[in-house]
PQR file with spaces between the fields and no chain letter, atoms N, CA, C, O and H, PARSE charges and radii, in Angstrom:
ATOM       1  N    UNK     1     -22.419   51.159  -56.944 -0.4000 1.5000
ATOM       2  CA   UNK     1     -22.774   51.194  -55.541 -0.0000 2.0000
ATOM       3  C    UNK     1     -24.202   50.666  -55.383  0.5500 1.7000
ATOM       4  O    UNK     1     -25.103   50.991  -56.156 -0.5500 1.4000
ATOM       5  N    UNK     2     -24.376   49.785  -54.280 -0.4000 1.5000
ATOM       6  CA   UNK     2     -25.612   49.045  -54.158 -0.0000 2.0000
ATOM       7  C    UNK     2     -26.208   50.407  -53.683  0.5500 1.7000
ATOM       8  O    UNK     2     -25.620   51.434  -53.342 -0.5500 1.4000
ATOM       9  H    UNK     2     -23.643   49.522  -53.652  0.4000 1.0000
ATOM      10  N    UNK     3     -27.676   50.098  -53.764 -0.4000 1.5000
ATOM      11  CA   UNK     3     -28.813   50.969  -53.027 -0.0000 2.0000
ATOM      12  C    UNK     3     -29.412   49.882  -51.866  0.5500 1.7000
ATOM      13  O    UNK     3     -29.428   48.674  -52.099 -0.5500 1.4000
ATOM      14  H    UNK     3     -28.153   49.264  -54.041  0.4000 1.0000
ATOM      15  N    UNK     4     -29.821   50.361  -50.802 -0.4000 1.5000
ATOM      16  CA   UNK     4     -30.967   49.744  -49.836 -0.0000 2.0000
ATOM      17  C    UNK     4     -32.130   50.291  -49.788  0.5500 1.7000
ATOM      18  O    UNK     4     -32.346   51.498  -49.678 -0.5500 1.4000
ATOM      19  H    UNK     4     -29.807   51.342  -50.612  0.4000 1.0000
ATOM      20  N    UNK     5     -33.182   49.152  -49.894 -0.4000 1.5000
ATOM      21  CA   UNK     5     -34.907   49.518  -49.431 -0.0000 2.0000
ATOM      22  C    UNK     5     -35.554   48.972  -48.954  0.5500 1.7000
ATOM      23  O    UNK     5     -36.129   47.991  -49.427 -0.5500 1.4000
ATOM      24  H    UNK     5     -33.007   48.172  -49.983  0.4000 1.0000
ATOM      25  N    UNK     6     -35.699   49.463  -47.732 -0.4000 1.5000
ATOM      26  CA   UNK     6     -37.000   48.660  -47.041 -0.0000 2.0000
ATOM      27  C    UNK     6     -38.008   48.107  -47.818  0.5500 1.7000
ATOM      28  O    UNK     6     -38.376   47.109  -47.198 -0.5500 1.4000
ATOM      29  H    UNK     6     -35.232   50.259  -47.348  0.4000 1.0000
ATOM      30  N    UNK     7     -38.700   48.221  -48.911 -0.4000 1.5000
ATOM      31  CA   UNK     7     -39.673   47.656  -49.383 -0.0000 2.0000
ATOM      32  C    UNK     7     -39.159   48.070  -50.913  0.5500 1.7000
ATOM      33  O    UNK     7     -38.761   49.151  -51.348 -0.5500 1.4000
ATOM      34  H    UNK     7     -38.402   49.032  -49.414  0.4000 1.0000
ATOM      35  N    UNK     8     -39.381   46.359  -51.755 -0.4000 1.5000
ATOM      36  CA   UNK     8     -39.240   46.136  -52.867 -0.0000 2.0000
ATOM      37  C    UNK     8     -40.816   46.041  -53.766  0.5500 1.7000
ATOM      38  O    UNK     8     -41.412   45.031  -53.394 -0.5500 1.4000
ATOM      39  H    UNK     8     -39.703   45.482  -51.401  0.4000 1.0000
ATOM      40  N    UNK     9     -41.330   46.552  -54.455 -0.4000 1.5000
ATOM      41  CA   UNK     9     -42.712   46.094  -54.984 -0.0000 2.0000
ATOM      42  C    UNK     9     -42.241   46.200  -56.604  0.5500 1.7000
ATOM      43  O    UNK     9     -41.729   47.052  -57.330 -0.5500 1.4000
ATOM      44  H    UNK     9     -40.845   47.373  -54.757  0.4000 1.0000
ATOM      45  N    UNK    10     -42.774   44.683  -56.738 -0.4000 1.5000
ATOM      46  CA   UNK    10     -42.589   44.530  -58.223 -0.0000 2.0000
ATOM      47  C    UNK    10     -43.877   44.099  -58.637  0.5500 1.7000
ATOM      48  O    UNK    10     -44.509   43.121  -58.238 -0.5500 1.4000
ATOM      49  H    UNK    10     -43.190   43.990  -56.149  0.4000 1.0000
ATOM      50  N    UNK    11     -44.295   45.242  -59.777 -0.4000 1.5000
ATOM      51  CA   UNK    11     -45.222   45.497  -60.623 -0.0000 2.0000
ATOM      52  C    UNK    11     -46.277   46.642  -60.127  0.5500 1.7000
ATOM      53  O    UNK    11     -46.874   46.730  -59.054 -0.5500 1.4000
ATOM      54  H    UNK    11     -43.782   46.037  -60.101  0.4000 1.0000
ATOM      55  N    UNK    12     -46.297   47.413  -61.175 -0.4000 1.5000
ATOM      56  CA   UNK    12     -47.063   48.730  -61.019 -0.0000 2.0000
ATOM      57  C    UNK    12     -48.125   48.668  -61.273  0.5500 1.7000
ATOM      58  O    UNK    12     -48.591   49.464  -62.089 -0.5500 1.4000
ATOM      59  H    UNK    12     -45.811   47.341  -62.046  0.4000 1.0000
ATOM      60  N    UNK    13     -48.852   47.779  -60.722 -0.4000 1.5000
ATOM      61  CA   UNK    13     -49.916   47.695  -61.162 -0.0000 2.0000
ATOM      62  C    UNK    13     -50.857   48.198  -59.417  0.5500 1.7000
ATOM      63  O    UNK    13     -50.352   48.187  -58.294 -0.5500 1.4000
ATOM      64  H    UNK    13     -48.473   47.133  -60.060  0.4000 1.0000
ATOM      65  N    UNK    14     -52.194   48.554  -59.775 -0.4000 1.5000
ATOM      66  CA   UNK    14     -53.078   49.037  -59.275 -0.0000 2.0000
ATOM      67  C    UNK    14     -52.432   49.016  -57.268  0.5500 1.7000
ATOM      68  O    UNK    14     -52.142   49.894  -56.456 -0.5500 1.4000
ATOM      69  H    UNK    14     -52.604   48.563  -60.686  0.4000 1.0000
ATOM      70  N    UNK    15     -52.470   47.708  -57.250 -0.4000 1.5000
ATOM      71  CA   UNK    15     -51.655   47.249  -55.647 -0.0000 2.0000
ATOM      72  C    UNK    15     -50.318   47.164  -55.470  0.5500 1.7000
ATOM      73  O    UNK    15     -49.945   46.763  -54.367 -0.5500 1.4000
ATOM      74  H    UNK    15     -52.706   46.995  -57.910  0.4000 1.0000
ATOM      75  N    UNK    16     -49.193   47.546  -56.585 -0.4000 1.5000
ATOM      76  CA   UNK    16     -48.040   47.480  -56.526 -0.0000 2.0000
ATOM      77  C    UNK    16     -48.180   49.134  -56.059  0.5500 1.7000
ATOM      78  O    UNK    16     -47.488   49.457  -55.094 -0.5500 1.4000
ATOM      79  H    UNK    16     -49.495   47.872  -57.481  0.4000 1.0000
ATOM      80  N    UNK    17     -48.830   49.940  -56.538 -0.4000 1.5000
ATOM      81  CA   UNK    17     -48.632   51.870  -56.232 -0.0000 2.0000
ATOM      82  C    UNK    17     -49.271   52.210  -55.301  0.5500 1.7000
ATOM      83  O    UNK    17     -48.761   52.962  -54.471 -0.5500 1.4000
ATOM      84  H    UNK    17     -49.392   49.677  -57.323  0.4000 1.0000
ATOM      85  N    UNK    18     -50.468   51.794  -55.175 -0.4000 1.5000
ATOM      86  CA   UNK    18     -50.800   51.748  -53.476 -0.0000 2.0000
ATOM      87  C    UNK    18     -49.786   51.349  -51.975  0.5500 1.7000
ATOM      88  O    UNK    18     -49.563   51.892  -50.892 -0.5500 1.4000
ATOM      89  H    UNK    18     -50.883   51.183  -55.849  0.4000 1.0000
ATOM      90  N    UNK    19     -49.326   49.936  -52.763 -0.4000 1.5000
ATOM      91  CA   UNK    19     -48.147   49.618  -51.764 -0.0000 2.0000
ATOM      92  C    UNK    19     -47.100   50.311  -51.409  0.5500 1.7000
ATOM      93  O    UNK    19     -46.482   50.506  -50.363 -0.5500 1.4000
ATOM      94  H    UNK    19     -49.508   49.495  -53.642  0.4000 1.0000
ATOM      95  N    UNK    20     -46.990   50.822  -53.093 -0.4000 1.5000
ATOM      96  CA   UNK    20     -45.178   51.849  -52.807 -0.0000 2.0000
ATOM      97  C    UNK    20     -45.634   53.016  -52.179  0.5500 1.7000
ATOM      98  O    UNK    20     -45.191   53.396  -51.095 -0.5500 1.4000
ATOM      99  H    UNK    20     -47.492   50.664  -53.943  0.4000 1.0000
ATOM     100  N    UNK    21     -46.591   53.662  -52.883 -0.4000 1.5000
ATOM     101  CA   UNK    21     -47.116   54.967  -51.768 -0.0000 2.0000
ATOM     102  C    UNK    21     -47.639   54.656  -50.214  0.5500 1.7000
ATOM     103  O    UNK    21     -47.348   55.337  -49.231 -0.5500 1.4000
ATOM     104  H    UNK    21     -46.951   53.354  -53.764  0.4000 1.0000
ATOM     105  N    UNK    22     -48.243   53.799  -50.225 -0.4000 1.5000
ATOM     106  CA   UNK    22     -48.300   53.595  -48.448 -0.0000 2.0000
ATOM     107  C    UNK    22     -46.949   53.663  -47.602  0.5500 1.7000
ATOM     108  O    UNK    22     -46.676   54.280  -46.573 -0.5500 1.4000
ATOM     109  H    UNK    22     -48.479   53.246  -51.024  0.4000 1.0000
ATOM     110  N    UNK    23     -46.313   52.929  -48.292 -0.4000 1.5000
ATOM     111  CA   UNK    23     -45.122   52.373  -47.510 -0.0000 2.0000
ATOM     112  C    UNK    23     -43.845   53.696  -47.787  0.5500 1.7000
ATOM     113  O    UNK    23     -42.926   53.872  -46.988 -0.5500 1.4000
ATOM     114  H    UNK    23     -46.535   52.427  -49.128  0.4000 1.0000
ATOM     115  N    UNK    24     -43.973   54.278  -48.680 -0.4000 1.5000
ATOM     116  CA   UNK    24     -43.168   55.415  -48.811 -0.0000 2.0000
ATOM     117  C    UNK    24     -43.853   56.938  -47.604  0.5500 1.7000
ATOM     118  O    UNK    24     -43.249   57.882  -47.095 -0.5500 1.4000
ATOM     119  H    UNK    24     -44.720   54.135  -49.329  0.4000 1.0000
ATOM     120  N    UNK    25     -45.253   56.539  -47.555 -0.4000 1.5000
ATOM     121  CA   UNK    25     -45.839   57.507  -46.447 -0.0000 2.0000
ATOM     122  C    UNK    25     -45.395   57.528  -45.271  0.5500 1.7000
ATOM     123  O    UNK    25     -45.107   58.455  -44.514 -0.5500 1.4000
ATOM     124  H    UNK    25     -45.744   55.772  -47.969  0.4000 1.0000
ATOM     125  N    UNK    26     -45.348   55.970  -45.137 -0.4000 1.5000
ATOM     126  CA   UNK    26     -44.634   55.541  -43.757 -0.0000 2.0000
ATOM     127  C    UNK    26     -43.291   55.907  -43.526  0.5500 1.7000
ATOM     128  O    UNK    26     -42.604   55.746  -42.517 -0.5500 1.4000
ATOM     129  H    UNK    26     -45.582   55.217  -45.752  0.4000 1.0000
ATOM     130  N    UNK    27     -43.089   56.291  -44.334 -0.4000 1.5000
ATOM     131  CA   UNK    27     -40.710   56.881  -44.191 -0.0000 2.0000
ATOM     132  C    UNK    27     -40.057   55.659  -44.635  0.5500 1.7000
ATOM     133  O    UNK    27     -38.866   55.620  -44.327 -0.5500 1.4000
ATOM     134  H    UNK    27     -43.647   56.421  -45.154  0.4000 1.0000
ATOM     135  N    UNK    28     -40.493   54.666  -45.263 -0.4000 1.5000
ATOM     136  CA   UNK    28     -40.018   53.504  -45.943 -0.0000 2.0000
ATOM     137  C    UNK    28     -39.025   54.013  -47.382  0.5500 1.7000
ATOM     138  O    UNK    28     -39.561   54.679  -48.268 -0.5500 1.4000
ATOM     139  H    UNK    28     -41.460   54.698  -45.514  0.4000 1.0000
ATOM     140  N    UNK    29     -37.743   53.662  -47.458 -0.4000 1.5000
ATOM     141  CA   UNK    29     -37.523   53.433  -48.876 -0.0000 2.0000
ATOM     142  C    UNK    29     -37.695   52.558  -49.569  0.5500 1.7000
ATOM     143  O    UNK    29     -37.255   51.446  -49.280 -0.5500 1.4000
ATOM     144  H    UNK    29     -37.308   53.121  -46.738  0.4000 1.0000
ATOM     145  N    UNK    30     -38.339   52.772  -50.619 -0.4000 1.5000
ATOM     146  CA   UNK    30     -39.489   51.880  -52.051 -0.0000 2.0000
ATOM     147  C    UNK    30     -38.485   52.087  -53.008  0.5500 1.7000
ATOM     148  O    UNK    30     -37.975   53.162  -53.325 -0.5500 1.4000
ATOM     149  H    UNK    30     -38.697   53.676  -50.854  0.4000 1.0000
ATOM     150  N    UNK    31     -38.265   51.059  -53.403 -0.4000 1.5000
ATOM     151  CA   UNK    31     -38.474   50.669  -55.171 -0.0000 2.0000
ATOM     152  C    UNK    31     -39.463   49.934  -55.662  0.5500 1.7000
ATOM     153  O    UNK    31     -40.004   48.957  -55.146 -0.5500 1.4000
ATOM     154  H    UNK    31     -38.678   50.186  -53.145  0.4000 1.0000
ATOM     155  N    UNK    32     -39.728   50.569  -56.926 -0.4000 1.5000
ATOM     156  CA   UNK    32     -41.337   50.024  -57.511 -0.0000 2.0000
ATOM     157  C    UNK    32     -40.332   49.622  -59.115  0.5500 1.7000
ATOM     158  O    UNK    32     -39.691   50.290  -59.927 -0.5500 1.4000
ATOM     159  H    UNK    32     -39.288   51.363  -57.345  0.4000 1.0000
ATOM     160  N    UNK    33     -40.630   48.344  -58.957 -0.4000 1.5000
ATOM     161  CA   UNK    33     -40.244   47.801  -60.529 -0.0000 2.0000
ATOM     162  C    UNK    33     -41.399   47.871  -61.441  0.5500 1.7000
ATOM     163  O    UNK    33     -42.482   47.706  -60.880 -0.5500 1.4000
ATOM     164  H    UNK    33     -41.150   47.801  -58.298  0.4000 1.0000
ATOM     165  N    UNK    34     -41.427   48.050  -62.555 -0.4000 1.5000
ATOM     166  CA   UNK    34     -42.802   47.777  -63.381 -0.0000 2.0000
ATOM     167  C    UNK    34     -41.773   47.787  -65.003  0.5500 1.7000
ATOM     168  O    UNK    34     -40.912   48.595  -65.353 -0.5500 1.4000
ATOM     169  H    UNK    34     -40.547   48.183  -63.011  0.4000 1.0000
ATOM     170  N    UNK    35     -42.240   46.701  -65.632 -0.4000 1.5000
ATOM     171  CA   UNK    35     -41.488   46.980  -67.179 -0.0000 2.0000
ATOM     172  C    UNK    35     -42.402   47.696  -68.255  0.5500 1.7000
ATOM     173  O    UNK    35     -42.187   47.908  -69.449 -0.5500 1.4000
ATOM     174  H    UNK    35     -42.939   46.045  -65.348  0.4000 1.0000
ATOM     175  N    UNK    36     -43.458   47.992  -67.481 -0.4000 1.5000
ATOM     176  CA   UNK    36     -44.604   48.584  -69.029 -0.0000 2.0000
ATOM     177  C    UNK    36     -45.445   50.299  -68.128  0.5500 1.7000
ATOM     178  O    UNK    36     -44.856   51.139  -67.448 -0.5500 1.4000
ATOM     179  H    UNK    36     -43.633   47.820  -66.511  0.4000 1.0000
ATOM     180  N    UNK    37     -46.147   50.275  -68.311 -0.4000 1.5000
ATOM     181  CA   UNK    37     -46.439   51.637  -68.037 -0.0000 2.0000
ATOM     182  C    UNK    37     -47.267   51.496  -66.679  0.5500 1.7000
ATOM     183  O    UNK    37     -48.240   50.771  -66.472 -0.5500 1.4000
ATOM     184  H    UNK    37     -46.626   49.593  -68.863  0.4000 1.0000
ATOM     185  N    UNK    38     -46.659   52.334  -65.853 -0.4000 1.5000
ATOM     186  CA   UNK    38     -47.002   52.208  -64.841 -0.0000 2.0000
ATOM     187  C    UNK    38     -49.114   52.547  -64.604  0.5500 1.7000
ATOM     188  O    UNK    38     -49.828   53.308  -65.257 -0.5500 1.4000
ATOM     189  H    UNK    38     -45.869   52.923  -66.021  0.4000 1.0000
ATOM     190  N    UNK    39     -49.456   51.701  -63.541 -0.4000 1.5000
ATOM     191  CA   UNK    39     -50.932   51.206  -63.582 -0.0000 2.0000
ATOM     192  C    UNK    39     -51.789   49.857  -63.645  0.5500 1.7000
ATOM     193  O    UNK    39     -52.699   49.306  -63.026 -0.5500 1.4000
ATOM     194  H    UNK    39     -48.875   51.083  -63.011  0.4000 1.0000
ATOM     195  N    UNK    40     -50.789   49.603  -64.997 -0.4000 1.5000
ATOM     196  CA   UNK    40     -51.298   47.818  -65.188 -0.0000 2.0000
ATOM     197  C    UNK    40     -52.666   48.135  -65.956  0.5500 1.7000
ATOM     198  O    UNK    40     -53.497   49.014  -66.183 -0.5500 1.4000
ATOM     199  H    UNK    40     -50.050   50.050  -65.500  0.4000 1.0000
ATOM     200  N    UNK    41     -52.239   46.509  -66.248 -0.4000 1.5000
ATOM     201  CA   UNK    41     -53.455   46.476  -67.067 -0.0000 2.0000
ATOM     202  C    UNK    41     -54.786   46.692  -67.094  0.5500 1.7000
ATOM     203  O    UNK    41     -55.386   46.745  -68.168 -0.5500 1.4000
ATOM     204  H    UNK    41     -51.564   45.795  -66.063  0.4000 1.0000
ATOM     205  N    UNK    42     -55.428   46.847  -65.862 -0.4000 1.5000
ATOM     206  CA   UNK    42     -56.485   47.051  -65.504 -0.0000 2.0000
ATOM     207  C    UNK    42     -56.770   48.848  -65.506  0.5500 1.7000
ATOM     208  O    UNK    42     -57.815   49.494  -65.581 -0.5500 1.4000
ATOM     209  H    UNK    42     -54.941   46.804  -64.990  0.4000 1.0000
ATOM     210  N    UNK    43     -55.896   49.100  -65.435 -0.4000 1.5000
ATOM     211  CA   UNK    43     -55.935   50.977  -65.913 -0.0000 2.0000
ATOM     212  C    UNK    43     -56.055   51.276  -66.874  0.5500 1.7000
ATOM     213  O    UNK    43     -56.888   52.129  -67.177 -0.5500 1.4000
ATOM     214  H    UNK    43     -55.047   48.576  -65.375  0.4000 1.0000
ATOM     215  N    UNK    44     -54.974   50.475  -68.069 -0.4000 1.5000
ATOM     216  CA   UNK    44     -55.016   50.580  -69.476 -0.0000 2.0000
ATOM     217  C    UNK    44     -55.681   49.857  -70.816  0.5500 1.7000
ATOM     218  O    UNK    44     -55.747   50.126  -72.015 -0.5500 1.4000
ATOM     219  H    UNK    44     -54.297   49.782  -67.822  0.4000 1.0000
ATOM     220  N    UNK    45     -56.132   48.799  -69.952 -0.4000 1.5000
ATOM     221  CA   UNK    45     -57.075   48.185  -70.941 -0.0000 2.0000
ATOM     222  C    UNK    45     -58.103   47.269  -70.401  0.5500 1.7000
ATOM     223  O    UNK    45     -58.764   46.559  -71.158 -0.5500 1.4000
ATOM     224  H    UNK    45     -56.078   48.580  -68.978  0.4000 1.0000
ATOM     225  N    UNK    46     -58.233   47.263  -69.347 -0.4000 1.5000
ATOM     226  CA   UNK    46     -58.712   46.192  -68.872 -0.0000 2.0000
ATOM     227  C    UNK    46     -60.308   46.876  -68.115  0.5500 1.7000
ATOM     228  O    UNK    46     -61.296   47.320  -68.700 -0.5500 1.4000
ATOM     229  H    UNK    46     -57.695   47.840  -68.732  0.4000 1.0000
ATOM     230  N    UNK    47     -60.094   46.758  -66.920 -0.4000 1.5000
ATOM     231  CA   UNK    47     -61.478   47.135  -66.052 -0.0000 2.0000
ATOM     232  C    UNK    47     -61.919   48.562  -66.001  0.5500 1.7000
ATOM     233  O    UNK    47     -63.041   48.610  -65.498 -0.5500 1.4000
ATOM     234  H    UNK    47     -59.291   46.397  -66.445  0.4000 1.0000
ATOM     235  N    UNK    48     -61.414   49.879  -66.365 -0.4000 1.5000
ATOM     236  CA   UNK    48     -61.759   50.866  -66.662 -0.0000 2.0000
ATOM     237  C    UNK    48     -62.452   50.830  -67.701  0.5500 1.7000
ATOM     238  O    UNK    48     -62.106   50.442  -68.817 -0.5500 1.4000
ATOM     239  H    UNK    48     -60.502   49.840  -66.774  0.4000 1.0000
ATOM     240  N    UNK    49     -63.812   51.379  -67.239 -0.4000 1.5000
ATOM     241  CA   UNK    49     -65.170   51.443  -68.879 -0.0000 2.0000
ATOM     242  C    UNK    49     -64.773   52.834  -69.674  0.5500 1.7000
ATOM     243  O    UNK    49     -64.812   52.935  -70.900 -0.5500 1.4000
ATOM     244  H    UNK    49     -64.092   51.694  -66.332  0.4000 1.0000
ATOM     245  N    UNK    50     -64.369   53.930  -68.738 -0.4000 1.5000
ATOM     246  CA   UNK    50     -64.107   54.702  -69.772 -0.0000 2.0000
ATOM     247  C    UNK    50     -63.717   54.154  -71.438  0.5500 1.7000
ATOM     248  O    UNK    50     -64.022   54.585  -72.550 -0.5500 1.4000
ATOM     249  H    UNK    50     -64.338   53.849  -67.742  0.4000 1.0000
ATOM     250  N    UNK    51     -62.957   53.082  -70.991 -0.4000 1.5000
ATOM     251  CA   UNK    51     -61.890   52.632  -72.450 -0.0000 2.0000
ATOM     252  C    UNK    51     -63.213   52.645  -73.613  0.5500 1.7000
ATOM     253  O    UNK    51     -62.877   53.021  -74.736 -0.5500 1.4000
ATOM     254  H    UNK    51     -62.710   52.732  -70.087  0.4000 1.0000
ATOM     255  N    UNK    52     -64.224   52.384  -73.485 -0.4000 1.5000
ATOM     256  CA   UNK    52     -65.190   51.480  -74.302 -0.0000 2.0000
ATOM     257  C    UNK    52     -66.329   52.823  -74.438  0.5500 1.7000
ATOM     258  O    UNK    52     -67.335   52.886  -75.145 -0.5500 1.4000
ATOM     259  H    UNK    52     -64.496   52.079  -72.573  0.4000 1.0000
ATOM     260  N    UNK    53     -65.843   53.696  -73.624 -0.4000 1.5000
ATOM     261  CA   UNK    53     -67.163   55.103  -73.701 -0.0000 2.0000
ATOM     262  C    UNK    53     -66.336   55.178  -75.126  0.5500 1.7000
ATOM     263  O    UNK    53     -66.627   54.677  -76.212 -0.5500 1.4000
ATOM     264  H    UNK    53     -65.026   53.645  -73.050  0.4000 1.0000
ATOM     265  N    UNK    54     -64.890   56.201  -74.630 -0.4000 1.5000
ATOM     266  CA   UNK    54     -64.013   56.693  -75.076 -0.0000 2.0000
ATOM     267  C    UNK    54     -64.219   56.544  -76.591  0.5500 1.7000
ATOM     268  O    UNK    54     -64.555   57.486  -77.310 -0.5500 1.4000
ATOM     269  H    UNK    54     -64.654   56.608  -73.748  0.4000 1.0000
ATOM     270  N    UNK    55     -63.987   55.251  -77.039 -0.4000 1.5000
ATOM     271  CA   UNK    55     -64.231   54.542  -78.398 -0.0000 2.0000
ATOM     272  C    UNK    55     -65.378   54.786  -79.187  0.5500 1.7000
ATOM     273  O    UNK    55     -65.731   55.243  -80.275 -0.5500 1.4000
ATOM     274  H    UNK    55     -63.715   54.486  -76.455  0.4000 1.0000
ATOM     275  N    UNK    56     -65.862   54.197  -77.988 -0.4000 1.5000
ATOM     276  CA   UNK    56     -68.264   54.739  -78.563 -0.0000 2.0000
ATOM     277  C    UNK    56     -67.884   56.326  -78.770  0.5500 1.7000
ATOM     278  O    UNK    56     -67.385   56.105  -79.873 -0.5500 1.4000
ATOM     279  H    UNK    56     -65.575   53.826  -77.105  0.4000 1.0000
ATOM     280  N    UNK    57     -67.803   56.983  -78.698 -0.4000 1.5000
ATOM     281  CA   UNK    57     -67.899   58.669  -78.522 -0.0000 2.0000
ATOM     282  C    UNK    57     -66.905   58.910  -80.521  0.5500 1.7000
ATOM     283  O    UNK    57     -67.258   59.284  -81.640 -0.5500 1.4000
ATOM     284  H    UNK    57     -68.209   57.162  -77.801  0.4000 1.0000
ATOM     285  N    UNK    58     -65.667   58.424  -79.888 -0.4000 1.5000
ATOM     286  CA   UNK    58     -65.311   58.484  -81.249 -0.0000 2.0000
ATOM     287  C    UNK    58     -65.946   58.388  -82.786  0.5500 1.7000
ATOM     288  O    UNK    58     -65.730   59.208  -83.678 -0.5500 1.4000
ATOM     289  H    UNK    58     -65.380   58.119  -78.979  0.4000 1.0000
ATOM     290  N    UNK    59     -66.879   57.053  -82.904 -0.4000 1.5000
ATOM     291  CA   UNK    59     -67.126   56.452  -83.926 -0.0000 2.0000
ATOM     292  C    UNK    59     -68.820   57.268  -84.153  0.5500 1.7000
ATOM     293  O    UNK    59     -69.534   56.964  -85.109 -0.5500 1.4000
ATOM     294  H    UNK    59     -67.054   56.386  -82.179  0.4000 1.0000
ATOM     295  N    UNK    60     -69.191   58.187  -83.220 -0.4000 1.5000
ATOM     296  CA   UNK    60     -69.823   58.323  -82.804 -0.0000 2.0000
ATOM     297  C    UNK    60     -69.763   60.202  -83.698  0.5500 1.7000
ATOM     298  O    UNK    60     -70.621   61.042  -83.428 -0.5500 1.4000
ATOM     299  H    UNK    60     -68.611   58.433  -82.444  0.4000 1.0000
């Protein structure tokens, strides 16, 4: 059985979950595609400095 949704967002990344949560606030049905962990890369490796404290602290 098909599903219907007002709003499709593919990729979970930073503006894909903003989108699905806005638009799910609004009474929208969302599907949020993402194939890797939801956030994106910029959560998990990318523009978050924690990543690079995190590491320093370790070796540390």
């Amino acid at each position: 059985m098909a599903e219907k949704f007002d709003v499709v967002v593919i990729g979970g990344g930073t503006a894909g979950l903003v989108t699905a949560s806005g638009s799910a606030r609004l009474g929208r049905r969302v599907a949020l595609i993402e194939r890797e962990a939801l956030g994106g890369d910029c959560l998990w490796t990318g523009c978050v400095p924690t990543k690079a404290l995190v590491a320093s602290a370790r070796l540390a």
